[in-house]
PDB file with SEQRES, HELIX, SHEET and CRYST1 records, atoms N, CA, C and O in Angstrom:
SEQRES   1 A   75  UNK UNK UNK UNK UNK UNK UNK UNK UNK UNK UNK UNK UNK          
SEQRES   2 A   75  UNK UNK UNK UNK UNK UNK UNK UNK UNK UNK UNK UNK UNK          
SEQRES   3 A   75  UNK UNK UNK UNK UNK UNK UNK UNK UNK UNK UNK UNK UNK          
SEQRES   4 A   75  UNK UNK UNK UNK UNK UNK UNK UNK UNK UNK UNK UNK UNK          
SEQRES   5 A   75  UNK UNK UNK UNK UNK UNK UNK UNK UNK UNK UNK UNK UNK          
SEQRES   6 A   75  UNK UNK UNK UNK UNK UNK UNK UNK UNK UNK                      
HELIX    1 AA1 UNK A    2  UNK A    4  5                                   3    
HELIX    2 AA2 UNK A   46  UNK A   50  1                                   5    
HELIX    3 AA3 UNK A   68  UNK A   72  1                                   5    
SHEET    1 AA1 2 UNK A  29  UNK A  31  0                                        
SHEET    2 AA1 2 UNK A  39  UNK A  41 -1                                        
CRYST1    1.000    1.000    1.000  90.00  90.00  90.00 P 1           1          
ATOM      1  N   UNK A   1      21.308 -37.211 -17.099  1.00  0.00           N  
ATOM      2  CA  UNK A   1      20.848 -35.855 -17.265  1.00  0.00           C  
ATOM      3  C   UNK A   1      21.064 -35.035 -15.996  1.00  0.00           C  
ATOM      4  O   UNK A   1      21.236 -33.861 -16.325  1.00  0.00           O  
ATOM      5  N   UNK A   2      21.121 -35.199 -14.667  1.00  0.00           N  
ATOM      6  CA  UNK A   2      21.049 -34.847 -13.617  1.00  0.00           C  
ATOM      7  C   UNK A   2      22.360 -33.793 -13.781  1.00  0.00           C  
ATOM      8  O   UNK A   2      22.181 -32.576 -13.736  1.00  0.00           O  
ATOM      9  N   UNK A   3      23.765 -34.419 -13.985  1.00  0.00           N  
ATOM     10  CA  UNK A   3      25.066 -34.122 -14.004  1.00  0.00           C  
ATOM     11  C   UNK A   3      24.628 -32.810 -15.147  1.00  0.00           C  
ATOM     12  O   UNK A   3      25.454 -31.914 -14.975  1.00  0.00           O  
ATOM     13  N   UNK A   4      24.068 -32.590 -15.752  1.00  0.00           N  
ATOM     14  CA  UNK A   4      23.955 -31.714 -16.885  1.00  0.00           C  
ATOM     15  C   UNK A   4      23.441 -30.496 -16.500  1.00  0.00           C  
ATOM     16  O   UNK A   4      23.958 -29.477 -16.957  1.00  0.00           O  
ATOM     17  N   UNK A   5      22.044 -30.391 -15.356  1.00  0.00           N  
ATOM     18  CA  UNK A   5      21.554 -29.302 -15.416  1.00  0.00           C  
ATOM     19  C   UNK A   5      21.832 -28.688 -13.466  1.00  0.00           C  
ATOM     20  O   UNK A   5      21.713 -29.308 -12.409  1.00  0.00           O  
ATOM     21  N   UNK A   6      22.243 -27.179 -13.780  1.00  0.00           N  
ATOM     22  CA  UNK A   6      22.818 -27.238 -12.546  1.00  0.00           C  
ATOM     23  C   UNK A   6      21.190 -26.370 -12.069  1.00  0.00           C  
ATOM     24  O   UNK A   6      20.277 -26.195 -12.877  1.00  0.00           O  
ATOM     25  N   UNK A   7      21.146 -25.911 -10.552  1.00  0.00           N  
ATOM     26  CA  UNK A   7      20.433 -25.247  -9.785  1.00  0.00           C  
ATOM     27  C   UNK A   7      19.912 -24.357 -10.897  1.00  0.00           C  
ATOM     28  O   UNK A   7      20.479 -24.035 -11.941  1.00  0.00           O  
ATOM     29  N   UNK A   8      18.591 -23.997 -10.402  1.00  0.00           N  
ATOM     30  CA  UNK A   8      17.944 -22.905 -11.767  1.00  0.00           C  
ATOM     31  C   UNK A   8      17.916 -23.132 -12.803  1.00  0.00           C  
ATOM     32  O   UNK A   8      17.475 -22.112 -13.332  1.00  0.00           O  
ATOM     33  N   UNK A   9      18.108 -23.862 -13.552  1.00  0.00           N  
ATOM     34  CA  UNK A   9      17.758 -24.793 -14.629  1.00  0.00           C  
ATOM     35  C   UNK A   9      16.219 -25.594 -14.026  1.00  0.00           C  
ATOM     36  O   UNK A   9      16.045 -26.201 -12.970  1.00  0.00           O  
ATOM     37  N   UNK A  10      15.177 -25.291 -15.233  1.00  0.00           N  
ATOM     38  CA  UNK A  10      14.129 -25.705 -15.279  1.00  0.00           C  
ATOM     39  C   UNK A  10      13.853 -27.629 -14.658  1.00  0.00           C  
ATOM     40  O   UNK A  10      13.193 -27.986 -13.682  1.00  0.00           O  
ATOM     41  N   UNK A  11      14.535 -28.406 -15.527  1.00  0.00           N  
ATOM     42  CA  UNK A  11      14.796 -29.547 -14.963  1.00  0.00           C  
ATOM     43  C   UNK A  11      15.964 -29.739 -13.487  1.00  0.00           C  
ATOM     44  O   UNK A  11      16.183 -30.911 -13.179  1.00  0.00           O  
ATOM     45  N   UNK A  12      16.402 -29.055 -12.953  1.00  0.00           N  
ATOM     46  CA  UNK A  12      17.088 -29.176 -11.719  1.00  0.00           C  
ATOM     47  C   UNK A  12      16.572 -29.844 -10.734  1.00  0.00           C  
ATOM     48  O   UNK A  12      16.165 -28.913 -10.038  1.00  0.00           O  
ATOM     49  N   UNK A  13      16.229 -31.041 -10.035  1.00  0.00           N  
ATOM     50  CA  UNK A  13      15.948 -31.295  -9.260  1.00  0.00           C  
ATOM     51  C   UNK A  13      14.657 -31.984  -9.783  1.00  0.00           C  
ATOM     52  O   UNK A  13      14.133 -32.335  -8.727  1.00  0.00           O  
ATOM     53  N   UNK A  14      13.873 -32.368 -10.737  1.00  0.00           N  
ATOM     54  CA  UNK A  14      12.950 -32.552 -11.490  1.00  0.00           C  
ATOM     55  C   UNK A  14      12.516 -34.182 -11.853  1.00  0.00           C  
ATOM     56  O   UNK A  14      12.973 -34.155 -12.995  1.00  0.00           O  
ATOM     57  N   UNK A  15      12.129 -35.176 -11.759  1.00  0.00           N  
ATOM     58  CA  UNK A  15      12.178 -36.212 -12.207  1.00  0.00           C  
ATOM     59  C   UNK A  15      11.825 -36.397 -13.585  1.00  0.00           C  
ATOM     60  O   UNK A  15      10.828 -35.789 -13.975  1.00  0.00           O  
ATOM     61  N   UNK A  16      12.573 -37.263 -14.557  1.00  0.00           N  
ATOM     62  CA  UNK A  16      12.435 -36.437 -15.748  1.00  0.00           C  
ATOM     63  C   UNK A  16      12.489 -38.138 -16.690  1.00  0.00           C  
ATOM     64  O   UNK A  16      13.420 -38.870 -16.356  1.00  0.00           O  
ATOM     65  N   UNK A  17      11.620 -38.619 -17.675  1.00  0.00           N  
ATOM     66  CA  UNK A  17      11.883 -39.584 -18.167  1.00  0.00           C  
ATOM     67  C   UNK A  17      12.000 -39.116 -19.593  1.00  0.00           C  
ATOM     68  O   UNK A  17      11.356 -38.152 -20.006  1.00  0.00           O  
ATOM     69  N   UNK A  18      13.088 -40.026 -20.572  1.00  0.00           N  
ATOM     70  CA  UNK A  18      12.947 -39.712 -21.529  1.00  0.00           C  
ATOM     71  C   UNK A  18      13.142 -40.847 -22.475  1.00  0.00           C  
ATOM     72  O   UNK A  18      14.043 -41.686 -22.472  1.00  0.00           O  
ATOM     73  N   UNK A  19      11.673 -40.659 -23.648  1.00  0.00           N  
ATOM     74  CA  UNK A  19      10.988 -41.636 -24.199  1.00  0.00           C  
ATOM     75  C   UNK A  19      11.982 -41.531 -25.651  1.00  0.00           C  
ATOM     76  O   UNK A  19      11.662 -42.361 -26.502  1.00  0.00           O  
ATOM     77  N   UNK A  20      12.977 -40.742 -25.969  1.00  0.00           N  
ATOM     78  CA  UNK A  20      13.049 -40.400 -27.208  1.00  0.00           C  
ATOM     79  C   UNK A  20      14.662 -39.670 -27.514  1.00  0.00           C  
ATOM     80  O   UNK A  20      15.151 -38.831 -26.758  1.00  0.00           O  
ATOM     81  N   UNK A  21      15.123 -40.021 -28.369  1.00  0.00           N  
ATOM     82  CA  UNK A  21      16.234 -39.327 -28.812  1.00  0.00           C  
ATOM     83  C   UNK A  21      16.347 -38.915 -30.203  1.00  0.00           C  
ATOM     84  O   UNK A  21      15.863 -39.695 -31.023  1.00  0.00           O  
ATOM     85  N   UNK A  22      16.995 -37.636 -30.722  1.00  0.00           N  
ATOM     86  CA  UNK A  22      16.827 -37.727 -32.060  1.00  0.00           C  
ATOM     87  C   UNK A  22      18.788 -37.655 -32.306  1.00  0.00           C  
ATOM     88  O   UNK A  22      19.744 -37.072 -31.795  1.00  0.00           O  
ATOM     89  N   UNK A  23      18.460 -38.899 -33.681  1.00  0.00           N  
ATOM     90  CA  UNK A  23      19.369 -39.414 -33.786  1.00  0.00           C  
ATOM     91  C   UNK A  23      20.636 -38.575 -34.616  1.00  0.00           C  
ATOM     92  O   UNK A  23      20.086 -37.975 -35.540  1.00  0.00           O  
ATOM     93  N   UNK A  24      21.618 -38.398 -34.629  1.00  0.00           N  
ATOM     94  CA  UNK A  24      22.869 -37.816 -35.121  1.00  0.00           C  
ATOM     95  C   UNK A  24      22.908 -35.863 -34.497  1.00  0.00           C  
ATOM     96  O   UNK A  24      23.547 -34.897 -34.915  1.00  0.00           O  
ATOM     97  N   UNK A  25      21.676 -36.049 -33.114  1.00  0.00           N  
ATOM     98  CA  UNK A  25      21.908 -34.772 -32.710  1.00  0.00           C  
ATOM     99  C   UNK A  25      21.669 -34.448 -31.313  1.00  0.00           C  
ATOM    100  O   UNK A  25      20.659 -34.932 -30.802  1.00  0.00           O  
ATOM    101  N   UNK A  26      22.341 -33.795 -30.691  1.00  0.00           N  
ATOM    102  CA  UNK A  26      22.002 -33.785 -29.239  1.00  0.00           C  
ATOM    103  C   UNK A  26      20.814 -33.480 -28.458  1.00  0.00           C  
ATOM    104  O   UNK A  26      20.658 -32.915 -27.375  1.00  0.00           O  
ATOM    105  N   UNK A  27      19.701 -34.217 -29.637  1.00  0.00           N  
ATOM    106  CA  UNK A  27      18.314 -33.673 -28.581  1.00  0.00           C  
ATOM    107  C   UNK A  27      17.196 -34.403 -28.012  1.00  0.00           C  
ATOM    108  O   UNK A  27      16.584 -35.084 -28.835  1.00  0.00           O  
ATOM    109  N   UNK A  28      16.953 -34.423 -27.325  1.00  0.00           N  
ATOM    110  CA  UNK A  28      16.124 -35.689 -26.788  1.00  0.00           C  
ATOM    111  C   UNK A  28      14.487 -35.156 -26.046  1.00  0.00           C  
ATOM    112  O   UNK A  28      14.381 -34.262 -25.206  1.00  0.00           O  
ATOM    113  N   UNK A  29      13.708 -35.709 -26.436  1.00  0.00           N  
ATOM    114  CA  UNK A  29      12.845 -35.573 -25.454  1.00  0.00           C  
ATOM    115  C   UNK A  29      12.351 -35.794 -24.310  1.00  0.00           C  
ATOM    116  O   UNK A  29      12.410 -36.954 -23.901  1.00  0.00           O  
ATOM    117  N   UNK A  30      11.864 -34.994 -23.654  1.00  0.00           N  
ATOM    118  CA  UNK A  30      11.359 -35.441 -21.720  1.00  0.00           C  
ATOM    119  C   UNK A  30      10.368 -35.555 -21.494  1.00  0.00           C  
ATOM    120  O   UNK A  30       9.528 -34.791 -21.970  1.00  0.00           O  
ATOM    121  N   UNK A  31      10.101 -36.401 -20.801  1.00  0.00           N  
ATOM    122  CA  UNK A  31       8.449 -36.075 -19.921  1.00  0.00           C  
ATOM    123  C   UNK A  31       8.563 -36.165 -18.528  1.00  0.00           C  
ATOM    124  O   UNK A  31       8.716 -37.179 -17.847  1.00  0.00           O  
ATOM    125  N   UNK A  32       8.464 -34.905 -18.151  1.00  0.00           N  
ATOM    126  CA  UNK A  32       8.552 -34.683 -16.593  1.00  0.00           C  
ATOM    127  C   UNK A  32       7.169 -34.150 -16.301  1.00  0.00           C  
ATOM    128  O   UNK A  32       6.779 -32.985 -16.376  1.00  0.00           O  
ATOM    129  N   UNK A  33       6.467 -35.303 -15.933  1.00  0.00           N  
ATOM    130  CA  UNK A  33       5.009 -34.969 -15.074  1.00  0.00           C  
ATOM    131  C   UNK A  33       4.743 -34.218 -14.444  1.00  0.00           C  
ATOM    132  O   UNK A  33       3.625 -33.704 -14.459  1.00  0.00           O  
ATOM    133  N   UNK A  34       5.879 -33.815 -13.496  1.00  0.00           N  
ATOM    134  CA  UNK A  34       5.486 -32.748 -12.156  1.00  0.00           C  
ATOM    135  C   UNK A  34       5.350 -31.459 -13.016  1.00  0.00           C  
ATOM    136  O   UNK A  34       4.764 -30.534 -12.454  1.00  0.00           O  
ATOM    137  N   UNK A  35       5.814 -31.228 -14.348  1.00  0.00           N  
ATOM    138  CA  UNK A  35       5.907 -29.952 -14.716  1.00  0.00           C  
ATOM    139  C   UNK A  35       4.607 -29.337 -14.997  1.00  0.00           C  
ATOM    140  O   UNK A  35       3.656 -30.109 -15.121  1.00  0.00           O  
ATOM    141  N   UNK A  36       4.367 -27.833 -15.142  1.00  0.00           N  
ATOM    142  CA  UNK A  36       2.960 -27.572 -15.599  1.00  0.00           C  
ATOM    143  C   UNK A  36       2.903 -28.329 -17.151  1.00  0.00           C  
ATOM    144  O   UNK A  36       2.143 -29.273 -17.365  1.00  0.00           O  
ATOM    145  N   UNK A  37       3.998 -27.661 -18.390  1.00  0.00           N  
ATOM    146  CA  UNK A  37       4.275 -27.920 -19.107  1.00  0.00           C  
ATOM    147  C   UNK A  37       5.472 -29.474 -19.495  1.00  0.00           C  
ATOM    148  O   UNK A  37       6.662 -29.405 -19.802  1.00  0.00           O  
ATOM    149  N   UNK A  38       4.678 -30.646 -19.346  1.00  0.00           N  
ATOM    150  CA  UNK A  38       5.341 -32.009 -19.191  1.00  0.00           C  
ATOM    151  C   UNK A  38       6.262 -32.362 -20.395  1.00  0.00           C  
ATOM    152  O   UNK A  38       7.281 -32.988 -20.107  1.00  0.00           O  
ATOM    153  N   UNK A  39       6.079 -32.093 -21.525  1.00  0.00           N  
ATOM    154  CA  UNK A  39       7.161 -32.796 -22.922  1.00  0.00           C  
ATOM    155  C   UNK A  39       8.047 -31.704 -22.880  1.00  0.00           C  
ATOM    156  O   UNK A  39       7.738 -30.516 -22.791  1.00  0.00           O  
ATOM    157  N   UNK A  40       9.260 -32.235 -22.955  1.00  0.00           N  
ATOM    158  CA  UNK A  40      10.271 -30.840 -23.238  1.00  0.00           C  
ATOM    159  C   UNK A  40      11.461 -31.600 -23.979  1.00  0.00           C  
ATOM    160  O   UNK A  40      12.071 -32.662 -23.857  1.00  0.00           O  
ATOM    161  N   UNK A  41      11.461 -30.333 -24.926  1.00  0.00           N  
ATOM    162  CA  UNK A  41      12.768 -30.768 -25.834  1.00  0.00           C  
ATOM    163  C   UNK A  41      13.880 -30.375 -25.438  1.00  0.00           C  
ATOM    164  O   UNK A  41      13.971 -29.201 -25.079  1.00  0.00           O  
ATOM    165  N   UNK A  42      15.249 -31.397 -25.380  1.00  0.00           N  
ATOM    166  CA  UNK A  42      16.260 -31.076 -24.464  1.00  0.00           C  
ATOM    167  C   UNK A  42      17.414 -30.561 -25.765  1.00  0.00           C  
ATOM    168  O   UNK A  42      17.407 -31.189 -26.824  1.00  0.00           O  
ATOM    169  N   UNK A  43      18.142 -29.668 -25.613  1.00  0.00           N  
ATOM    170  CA  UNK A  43      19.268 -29.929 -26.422  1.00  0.00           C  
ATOM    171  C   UNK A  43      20.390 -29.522 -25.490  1.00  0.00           C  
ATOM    172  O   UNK A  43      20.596 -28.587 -24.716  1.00  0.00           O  
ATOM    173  N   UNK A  44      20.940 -30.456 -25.828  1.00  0.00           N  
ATOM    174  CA  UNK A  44      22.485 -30.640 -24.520  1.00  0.00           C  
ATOM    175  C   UNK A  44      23.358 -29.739 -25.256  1.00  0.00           C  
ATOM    176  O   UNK A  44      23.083 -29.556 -26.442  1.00  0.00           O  
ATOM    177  N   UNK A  45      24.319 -29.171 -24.775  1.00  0.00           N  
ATOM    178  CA  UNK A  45      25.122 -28.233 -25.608  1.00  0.00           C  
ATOM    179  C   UNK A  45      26.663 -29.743 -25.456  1.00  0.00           C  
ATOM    180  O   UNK A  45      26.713 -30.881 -24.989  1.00  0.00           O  
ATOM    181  N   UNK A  46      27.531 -28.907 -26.085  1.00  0.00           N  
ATOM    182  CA  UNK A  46      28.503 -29.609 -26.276  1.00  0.00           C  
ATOM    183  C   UNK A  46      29.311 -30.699 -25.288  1.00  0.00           C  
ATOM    184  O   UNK A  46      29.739 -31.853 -25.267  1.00  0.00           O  
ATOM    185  N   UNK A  47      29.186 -29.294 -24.366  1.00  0.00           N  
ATOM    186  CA  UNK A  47      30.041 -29.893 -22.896  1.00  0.00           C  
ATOM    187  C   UNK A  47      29.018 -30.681 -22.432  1.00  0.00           C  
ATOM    188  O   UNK A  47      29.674 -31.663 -22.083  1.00  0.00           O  
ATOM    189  N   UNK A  48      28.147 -30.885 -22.240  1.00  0.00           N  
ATOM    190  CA  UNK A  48      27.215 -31.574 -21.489  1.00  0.00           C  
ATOM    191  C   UNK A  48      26.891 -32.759 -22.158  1.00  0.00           C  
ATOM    192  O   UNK A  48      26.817 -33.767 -21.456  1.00  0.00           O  
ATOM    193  N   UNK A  49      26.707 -32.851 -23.217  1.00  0.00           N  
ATOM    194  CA  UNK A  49      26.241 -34.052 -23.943  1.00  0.00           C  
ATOM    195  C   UNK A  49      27.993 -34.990 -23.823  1.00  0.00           C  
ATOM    196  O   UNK A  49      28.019 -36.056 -23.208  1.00  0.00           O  
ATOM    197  N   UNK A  50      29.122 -34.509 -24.378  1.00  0.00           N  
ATOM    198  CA  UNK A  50      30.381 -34.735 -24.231  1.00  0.00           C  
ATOM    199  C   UNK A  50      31.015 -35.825 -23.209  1.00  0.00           C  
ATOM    200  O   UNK A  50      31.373 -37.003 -23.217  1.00  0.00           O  
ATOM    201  N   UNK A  51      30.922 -34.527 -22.172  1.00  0.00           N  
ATOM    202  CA  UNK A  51      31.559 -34.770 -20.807  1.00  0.00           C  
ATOM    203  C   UNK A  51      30.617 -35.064 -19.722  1.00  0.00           C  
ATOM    204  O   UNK A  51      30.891 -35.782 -18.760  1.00  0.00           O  
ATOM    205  N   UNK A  52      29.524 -34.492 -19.915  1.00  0.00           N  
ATOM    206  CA  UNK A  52      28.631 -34.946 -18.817  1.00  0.00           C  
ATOM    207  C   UNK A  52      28.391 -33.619 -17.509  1.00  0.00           C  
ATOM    208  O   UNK A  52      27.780 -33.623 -16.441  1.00  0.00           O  
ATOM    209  N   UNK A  53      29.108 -32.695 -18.148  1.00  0.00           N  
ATOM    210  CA  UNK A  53      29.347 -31.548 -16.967  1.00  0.00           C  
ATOM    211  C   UNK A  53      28.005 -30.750 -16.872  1.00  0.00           C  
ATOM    212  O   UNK A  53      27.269 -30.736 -17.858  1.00  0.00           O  
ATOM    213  N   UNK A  54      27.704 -30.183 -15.896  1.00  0.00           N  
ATOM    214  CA  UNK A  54      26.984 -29.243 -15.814  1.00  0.00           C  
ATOM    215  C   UNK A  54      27.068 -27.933 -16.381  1.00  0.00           C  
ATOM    216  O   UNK A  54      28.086 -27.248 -16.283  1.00  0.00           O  
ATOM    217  N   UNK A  55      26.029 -27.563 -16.972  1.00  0.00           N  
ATOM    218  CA  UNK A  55      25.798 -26.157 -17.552  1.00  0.00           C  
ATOM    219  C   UNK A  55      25.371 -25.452 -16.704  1.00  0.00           C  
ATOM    220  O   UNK A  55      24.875 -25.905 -15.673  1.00  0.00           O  
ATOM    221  N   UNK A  56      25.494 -23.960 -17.009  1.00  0.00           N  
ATOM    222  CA  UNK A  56      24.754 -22.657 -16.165  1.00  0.00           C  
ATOM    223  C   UNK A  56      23.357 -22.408 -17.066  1.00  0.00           C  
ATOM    224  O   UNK A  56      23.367 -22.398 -18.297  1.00  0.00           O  
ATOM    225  N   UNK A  57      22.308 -22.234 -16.351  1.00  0.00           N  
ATOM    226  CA  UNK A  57      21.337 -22.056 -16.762  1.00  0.00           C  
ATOM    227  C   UNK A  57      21.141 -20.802 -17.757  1.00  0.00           C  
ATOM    228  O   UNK A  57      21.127 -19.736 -17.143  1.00  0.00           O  
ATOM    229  N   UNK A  58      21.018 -20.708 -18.875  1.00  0.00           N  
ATOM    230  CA  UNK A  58      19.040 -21.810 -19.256  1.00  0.00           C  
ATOM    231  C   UNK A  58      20.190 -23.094 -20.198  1.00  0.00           C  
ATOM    232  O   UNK A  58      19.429 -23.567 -21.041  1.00  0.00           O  
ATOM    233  N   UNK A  59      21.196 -23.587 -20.323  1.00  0.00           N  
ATOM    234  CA  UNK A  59      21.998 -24.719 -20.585  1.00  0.00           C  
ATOM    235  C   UNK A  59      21.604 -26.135 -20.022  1.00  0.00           C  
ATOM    236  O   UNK A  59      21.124 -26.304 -18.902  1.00  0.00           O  
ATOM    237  N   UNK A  60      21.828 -26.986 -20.800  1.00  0.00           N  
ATOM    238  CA  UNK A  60      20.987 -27.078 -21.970  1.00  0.00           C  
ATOM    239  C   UNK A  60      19.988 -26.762 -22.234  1.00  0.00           C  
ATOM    240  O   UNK A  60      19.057 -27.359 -21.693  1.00  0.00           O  
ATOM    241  N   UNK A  61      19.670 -25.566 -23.285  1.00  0.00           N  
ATOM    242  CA  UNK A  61      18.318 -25.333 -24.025  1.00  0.00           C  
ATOM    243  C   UNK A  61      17.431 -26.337 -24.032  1.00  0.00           C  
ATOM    244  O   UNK A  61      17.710 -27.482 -24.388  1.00  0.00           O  
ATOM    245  N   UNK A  62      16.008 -25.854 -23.530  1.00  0.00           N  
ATOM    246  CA  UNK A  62      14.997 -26.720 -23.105  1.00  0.00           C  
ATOM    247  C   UNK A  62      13.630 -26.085 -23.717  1.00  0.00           C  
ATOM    248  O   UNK A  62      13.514 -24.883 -23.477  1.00  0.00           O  
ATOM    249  N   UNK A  63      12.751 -26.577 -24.339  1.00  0.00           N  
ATOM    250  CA  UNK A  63      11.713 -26.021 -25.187  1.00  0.00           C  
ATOM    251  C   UNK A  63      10.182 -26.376 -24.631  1.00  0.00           C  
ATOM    252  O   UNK A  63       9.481 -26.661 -25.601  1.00  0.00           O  
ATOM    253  N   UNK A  64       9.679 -26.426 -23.783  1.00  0.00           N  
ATOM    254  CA  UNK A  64       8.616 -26.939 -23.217  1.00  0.00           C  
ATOM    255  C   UNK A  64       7.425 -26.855 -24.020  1.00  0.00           C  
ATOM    256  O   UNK A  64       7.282 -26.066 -24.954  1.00  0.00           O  
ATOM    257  N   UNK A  65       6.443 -27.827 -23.564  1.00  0.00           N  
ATOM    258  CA  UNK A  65       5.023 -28.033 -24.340  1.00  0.00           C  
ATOM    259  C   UNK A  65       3.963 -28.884 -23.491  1.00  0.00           C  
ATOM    260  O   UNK A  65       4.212 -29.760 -22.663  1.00  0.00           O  
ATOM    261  N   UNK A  66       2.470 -28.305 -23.992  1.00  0.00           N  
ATOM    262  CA  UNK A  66       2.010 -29.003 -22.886  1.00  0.00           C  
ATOM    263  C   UNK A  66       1.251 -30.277 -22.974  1.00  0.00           C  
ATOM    264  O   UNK A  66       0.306 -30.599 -22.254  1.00  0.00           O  
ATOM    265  N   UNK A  67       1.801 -30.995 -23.989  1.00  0.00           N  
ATOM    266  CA  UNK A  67       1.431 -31.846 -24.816  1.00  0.00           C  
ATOM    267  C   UNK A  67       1.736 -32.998 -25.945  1.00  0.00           C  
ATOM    268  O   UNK A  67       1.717 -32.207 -26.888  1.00  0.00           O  
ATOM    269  N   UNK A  68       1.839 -33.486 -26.188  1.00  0.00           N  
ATOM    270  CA  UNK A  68       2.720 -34.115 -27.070  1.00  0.00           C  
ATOM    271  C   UNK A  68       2.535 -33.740 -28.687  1.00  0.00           C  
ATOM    272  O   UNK A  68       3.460 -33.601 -29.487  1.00  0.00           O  
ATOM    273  N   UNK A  69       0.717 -33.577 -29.045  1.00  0.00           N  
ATOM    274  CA  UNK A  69       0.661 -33.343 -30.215  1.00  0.00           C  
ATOM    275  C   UNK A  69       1.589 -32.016 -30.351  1.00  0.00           C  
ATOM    276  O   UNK A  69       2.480 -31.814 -31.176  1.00  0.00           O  
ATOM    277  N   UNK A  70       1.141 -31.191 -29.336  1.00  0.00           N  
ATOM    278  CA  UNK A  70       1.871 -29.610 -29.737  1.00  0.00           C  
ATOM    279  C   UNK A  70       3.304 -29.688 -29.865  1.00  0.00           C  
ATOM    280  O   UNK A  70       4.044 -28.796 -30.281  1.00  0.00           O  
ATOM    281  N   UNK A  71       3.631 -30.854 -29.464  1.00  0.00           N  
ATOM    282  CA  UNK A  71       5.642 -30.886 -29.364  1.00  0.00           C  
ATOM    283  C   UNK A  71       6.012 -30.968 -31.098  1.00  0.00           C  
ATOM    284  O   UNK A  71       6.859 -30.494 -31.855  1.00  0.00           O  
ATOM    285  N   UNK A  72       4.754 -31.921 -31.196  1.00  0.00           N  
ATOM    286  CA  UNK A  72       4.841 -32.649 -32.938  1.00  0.00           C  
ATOM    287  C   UNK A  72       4.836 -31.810 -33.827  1.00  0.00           C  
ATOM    288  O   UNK A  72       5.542 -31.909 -34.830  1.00  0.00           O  
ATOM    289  N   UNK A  73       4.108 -30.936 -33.621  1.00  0.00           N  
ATOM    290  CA  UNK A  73       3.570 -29.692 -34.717  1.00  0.00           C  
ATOM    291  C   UNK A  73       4.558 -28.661 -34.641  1.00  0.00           C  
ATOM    292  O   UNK A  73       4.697 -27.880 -35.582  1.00  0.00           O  
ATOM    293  N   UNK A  74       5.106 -28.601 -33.828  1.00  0.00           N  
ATOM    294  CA  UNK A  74       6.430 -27.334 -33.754  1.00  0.00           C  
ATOM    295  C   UNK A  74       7.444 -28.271 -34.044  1.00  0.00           C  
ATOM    296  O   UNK A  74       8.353 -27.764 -33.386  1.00  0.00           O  
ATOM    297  N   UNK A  75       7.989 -29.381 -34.614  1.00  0.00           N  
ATOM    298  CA  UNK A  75       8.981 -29.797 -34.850  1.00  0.00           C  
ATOM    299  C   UNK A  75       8.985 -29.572 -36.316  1.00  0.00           C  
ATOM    300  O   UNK A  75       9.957 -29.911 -36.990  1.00  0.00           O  
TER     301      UNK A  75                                                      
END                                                                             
């Protein structure tokens, strides 16, 4: 994930674990502790999920929550 999100991007520099992938689509979930808002839904855009390249921010689209139930209920 690192290679993916460049400077100014929310996760940039961020320690970021992720418990979860959803399957046949580029989106995965995070839990980055340090954040105010810790679960975040990642969706990698093409190039990034692909190739591994870095995006310009807000790339990959990132959906934050401060919680897990609340991640559940908006899915």
């Amino acid at each position: 994930m690192r290679g993916e999100v460049s400077e100014g991007h929310v996760l940039h520099g961020v320690r970021v674990q992720f418990p979860a992938r959803r399957v046949g689509y580029d989106d995965f979930l995070a839990y980055a502790p340090e954040l105010e808002n810790p679960w975040v839904r990642v969706h990698l855009t093409w190039m990034s999920a692909r190739h591994g390249k870095a995006e310009r921010p807000p790339w990959p689209s990132t959906f934050l929550y401060p919680n897990l139930e609340k991640f559940c209920t908006e899915q």
